[in-house]
C-alpha positions as CSV (number, residue, x, y, z in Angstrom):
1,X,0.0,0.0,0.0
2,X,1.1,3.4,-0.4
3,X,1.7,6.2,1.8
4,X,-0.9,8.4,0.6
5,X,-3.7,5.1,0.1
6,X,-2.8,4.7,3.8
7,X,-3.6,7.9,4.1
8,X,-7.1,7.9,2.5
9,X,-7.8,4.7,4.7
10,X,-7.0,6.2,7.8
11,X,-4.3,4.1,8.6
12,X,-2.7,6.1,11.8
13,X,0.9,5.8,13.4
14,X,1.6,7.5,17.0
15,X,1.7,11.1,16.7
16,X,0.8,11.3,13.1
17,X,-2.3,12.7,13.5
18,X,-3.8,10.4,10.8
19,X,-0.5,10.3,8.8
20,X,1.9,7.0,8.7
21,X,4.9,7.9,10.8
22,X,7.5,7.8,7.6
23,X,5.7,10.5,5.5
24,X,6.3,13.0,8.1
25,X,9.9,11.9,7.9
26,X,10.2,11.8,4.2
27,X,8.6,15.5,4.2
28,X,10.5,16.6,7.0
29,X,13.4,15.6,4.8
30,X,12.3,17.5,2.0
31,X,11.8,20.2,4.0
32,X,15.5,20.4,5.3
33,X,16.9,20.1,1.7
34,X,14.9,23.0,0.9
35,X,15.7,24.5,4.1
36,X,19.5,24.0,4.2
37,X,19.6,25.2,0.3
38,X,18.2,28.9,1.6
39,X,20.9,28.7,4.3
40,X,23.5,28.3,1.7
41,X,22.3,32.2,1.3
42,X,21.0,33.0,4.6
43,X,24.3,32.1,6.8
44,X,25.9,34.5,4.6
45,X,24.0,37.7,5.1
46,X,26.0,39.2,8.1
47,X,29.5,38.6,5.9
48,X,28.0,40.5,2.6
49,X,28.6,44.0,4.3
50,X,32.0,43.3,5.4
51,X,33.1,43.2,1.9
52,X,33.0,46.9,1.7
53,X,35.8,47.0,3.7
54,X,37.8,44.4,1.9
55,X,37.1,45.7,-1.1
56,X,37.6,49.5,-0.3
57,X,34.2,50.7,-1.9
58,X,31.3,52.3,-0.8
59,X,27.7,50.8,0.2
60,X,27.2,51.5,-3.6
61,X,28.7,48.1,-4.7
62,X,26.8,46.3,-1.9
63,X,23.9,46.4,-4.0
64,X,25.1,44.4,-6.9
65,X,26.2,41.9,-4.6
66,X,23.6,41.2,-3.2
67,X,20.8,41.6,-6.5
68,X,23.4,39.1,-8.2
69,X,21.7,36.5,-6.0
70,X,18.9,37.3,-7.7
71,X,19.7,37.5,-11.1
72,X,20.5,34.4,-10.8
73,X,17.3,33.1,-9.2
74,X,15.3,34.6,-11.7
75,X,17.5,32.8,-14.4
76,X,17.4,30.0,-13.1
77,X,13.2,29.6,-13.0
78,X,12.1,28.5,-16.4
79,X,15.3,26.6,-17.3
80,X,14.9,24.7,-14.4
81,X,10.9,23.5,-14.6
82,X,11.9,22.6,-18.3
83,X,14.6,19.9,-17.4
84,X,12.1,18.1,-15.2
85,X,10.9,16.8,-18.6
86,X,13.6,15.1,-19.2
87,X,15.7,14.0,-16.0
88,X,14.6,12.3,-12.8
89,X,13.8,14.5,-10.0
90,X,16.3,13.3,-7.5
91,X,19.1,13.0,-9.4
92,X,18.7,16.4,-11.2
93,X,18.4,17.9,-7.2
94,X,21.3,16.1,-6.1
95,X,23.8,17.2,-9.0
96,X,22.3,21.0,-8.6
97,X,22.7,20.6,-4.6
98,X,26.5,18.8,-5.2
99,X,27.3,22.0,-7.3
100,X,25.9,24.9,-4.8
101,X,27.7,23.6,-2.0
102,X,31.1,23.7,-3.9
103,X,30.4,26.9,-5.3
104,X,29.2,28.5,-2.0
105,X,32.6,26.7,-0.2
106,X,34.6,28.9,-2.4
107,X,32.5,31.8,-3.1
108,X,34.6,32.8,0.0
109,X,37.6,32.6,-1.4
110,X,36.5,35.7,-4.3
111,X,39.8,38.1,-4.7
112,X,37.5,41.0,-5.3
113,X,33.8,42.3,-6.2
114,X,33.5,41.2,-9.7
115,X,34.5,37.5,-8.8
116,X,31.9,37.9,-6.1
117,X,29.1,38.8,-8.0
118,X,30.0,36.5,-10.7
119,X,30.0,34.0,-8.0
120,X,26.4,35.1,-6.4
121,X,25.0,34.7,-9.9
122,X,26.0,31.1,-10.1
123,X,25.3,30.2,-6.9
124,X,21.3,32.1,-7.4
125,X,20.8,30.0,-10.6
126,X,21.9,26.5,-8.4
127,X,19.8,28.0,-5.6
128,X,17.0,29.1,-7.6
129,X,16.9,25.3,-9.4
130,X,17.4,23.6,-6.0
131,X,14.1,25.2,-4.3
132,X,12.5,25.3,-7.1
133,X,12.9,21.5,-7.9
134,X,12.3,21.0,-4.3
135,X,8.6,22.4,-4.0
136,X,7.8,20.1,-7.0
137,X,8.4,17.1,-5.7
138,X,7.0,18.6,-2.1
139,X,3.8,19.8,-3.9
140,X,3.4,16.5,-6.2
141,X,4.0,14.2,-3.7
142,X,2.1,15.7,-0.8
143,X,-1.2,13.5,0.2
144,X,-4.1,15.7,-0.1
145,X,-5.5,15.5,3.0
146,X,-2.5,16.3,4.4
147,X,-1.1,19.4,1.9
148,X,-2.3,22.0,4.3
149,X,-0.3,20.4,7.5
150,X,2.9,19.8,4.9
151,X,2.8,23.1,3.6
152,X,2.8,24.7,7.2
153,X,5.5,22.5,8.3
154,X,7.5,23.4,5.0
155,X,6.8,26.9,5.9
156,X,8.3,26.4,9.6
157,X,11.3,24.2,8.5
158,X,12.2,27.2,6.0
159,X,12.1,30.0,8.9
160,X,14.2,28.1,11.2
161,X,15.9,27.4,8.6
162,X,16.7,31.2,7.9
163,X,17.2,32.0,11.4
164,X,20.0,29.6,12.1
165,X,22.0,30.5,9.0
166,X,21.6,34.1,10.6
167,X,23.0,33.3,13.8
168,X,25.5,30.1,12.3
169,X,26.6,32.8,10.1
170,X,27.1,35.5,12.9
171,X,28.5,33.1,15.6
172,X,31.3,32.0,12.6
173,X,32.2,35.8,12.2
174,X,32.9,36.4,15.6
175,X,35.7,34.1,15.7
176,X,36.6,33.2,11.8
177,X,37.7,34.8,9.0
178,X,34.5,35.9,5.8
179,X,35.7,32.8,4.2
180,X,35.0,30.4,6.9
181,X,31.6,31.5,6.8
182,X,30.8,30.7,2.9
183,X,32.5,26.9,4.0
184,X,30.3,26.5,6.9
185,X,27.2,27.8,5.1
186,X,27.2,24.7,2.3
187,X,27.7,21.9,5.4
188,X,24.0,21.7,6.4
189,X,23.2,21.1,2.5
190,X,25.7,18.5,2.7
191,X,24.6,16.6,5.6
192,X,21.0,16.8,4.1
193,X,21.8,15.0,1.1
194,X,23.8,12.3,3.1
195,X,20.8,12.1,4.8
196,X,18.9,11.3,2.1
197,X,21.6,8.9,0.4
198,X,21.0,7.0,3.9
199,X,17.5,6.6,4.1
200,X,15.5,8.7,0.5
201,X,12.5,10.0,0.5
202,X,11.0,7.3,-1.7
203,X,7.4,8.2,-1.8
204,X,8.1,11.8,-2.9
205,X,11.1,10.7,-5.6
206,X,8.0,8.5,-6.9
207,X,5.2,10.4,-7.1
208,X,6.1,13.3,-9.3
209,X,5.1,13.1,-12.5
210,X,7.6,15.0,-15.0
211,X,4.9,16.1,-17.4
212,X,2.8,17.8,-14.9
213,X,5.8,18.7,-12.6
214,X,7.2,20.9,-15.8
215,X,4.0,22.5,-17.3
216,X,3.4,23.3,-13.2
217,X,6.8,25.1,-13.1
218,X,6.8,26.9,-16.5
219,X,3.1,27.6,-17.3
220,X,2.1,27.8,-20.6
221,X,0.5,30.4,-23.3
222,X,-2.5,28.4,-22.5
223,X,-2.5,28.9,-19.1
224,X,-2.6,32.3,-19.4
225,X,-6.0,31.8,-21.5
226,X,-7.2,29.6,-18.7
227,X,-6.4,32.1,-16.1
228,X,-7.8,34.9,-17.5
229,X,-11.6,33.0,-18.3
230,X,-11.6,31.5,-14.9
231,X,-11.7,35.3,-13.7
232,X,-8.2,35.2,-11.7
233,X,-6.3,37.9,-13.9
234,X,-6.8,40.6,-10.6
235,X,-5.8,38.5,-8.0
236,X,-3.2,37.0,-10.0
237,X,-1.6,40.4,-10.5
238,X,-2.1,41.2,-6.4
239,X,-0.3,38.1,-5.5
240,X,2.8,39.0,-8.3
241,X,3.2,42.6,-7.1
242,X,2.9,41.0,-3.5
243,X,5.8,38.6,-4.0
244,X,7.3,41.7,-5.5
245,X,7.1,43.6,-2.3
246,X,8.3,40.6,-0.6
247,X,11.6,40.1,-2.0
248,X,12.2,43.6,-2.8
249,X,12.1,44.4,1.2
250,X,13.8,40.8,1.9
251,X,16.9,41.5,0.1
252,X,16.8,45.1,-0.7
253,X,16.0,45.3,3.9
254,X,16.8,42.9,5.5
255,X,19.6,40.9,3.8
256,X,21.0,44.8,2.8
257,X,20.1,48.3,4.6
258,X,19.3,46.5,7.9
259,X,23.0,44.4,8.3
260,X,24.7,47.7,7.5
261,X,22.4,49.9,9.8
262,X,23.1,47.4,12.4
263,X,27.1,47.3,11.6
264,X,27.5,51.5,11.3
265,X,24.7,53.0,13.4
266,X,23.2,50.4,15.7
267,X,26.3,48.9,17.1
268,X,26.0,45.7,16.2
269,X,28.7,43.1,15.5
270,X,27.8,40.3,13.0
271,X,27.9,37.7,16.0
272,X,24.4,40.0,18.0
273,X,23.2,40.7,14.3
274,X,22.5,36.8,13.7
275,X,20.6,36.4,17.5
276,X,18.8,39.2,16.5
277,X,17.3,37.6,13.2
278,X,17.0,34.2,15.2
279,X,15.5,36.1,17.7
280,X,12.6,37.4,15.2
281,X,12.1,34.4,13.5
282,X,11.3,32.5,17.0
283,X,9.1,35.1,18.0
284,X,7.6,34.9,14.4
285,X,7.0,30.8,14.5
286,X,5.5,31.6,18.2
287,X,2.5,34.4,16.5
288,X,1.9,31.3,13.7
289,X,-0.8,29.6,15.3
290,X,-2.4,32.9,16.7
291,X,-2.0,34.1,13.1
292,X,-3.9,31.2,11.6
293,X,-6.4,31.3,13.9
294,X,-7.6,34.6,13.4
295,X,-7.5,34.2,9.5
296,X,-9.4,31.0,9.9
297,X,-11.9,33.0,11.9
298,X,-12.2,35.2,8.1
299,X,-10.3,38.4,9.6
300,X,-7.8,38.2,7.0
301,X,-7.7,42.2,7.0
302,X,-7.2,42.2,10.4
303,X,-3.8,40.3,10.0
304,X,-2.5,41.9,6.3
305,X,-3.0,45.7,7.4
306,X,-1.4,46.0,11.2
307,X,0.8,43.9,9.9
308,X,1.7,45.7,6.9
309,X,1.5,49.2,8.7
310,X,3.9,47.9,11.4
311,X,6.4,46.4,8.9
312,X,6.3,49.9,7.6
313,X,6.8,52.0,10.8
314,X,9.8,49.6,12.0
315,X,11.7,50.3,8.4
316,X,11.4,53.7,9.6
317,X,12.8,53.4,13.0
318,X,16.2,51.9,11.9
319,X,17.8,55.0,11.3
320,X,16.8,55.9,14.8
321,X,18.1,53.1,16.7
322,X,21.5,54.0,17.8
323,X,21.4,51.2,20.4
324,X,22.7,47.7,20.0
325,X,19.0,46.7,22.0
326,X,17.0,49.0,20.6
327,X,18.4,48.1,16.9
328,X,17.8,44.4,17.9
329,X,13.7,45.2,19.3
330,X,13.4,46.9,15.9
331,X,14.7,43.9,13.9
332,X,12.8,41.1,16.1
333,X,9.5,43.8,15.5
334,X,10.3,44.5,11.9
335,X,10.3,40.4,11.7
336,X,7.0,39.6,13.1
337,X,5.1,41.8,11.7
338,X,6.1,41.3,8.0
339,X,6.2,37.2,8.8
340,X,2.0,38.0,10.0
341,X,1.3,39.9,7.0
342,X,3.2,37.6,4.5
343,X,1.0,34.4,5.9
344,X,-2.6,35.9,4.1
345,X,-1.2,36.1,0.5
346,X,-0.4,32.4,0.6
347,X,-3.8,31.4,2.3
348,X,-5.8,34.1,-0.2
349,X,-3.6,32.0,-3.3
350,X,-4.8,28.5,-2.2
351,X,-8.3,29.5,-2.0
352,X,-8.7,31.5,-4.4
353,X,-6.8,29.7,-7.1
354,X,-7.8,26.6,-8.9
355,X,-5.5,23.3,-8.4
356,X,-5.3,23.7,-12.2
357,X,-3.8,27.0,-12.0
358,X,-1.8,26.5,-9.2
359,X,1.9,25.6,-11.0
360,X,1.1,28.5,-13.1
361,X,0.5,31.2,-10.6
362,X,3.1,29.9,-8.5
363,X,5.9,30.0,-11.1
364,X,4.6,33.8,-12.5
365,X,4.2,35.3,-8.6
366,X,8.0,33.4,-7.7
367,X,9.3,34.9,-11.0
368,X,7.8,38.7,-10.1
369,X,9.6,37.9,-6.3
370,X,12.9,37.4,-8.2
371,X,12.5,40.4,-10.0
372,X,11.7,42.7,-6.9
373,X,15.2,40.3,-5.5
374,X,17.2,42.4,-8.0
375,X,15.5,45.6,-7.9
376,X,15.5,46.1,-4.1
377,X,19.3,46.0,-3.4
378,X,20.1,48.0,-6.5
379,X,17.4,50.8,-5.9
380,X,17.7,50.8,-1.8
381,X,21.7,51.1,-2.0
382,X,21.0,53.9,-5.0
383,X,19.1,55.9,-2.6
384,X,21.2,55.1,0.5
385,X,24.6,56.5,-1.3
386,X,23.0,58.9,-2.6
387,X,20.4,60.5,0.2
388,X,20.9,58.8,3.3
389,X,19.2,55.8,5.1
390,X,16.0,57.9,5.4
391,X,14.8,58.0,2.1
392,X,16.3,54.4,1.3
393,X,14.2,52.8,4.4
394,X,11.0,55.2,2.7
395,X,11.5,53.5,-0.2
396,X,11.1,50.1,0.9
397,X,8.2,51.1,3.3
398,X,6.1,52.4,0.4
399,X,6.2,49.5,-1.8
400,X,5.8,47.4,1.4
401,X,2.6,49.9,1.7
402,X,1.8,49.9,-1.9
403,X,1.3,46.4,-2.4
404,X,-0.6,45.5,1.0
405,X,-3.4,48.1,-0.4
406,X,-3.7,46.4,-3.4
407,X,-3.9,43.3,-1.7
408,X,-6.5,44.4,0.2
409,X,-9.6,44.1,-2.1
410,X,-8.8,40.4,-3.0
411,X,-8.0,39.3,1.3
412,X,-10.6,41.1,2.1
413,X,-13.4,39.7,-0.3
414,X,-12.0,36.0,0.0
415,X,-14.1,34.6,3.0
């Protein structure tokens, strides 16, 4: 029998909550390789400022370090889905996984900026392939009675996942040289595929099915059709510029401004930076279940705008906090509130969406998120070397703003 017909029977194993015991550790395995690929990124976010120094630039060339990740993400989107056609799942992950460790090992070792960037680029296309082959086999494989549970615990994974690269990355710096930190940051993608080597997980590797897996991942001319009869086009275009916002503020804030904030005017080292983004990220997974709760209850408005507005006002309190704890209580508060917000556009896309729409939307509002991944480094270290930290934090407030309004009519009709 398989997992997921043991699944439809009912069959129960202790703590499963209707689930066999081994699917929970075959997606909790899944999970961690999508996990420890982000970390490949994540435990490197308090070294990315230092190069400034090493390079003898200004905050300027920041930005292209950091939107090379990016690039390379966005690159890395269509090519990917496409080679699902043709080469089995696992062994395409694994060779993509093999190759971003290495690369991140000696991403380290750059002798100056354009090496690095060149570097980020490469390592964004492995990254990019790596989660996106990931969520395929996560999404095809995933029992549907179970999705919504799976998806959650993906979602938790990922978040601890970022928080201990954060403080891994910072605790490395205290004591380490930069390129110790690019070495340690490709171990726990290692381990995970070691892990996997030892005991796969078979039912996931099994179920995809290449033809759907790659028309999910790459949409189509006639999905577009489809998606635009079925009445979507609107909240389609909410969720993009949402995912937008999203990375724009992710990488343009807080894997960019905020660091360097923290390093010139909070007094931060990188060691206090990384418990500081642990720190919100456990506070975050702690205001999940509330969270869910109160959107279950049909107050999704109630979560996107405070949540929205407070992301917002803490942008705007980093150039003010001149104070190692008062920088920190703005990062752990920035944190939570755009981790509550962030939670409706996924819960508006699963409702609202058709499961024959899904790999579409998915792949176009994941494409527009690595677009606003380039554009929010470049434009926020434009505007910091140019005006200051007050208009750059502005900017990435208002889009913040921008997109929650328009995100508005869609949460706020889907009941």
């Amino acid at each position: 029998m398989t997992l997921e017909g043991a699944v439809r029977r009912g069959d129960r194993a202790p703590g499963s909550h209707g689930a066999p015991a081994d699917i929970w550790r075959q997606t909790l395995l899944l999970c961690c390789l999508i996990g420890t690929t982000q970390m490949t990124w994540g435990t490197i976010v308090p070294a990315l400022p230092q190069y400034i120094d090493r390079f003898g630039g200004t905050a300027l060339v920041l930005g292209p370090i950091i939107a090379a990740f990016g690039v390379g993400r966005a690159v890395a989107n269509i090519p990917a889905g496409l080679a699902l056609r043709w080469w089995r799942p696992r062994s395409y992950l694994r060779v993509v996984c093999v190759l971003l460790v290495a690369v991140t090992a000696v991403t380290g070792l750059s002798p100056d900026a354009g090496v690095l960037i060149a570097a980020r680029v490469v390592a964004g296309v492995l990254g990019g392939a790596g989660v996106t082959i990931g969520f395929a086999v996560l999404v095809a494989g995933a029992p549907h009675a179970l999705r919504g549970r799976i998806m959650a615990t993906a979602t938790a994974v990922q978040m601890s996942a970022g928080a201990l690269g954060a403080f891994v990355g910072g605790l490395v710096l205290t004591w380490f040289p930069l390129e110790v930190a690019f070495a340690v940051a490709s171990l726990p993608l290692a381990l995970c595929l070691v892990w996997d080597a030892i005991a796969p997980a078979s039912h996931y590797w099994r179920s995809l099915r290449t033809r759907d897996v790659a028309e999910s991942a790459t949409g189509g001319r006639g999905d577009v059709a489809r998606v635009a009869s079925a009445g979507l086009l609107w909240i389609v275009a909410a969720l993009a510029i949402n995912a937008f916002a999203t990375f724009f503020a992710r990488f343009g804030g807080e894997q960019g401004l905020i660091p360097l904030l923290g390093y010139e005017r909070g007094g931060l080292t990188p060691l206090t930076l990384g418990v500081a983004l642990a720190a919100a990220t456990l506070v975050s997974l702690a205001a999940m279940p509330v969270v869910g709760a109160i959107i279950d209850r049909g107050r999704r408005l109630a979560v996107l705008l405070p949540g929205s507005v407070a992301a917002a006002g803490a942008l705007l309190l980093f150039p003010l906090a001149d104070d190692p704890w008062l920088f920190a209580a703005v990062v752990v508060l920035y944190g939570l509130a755009s981790s509550v917000a962030g939670v409706v556009p996924a819960v508006v896309m699963s409702e609202a969406v058709p499961a024959r729409h899904s790999g579409f939307v998915v792949g176009l509002t994941r494409t527009a998120g690595d677009v606003g991944a380039v554009v929010g480094p470049l434009l926020a270290f434009t505007v910091y070397d140019a005006r200051g930290a007050w208009p750059a934090v502005s900017v990435i407030a208002g889009v913040l703003l921008v997109s929650a309004l328009l995100l508005v009519r869609v949460a706020g009709r889907r009941r």
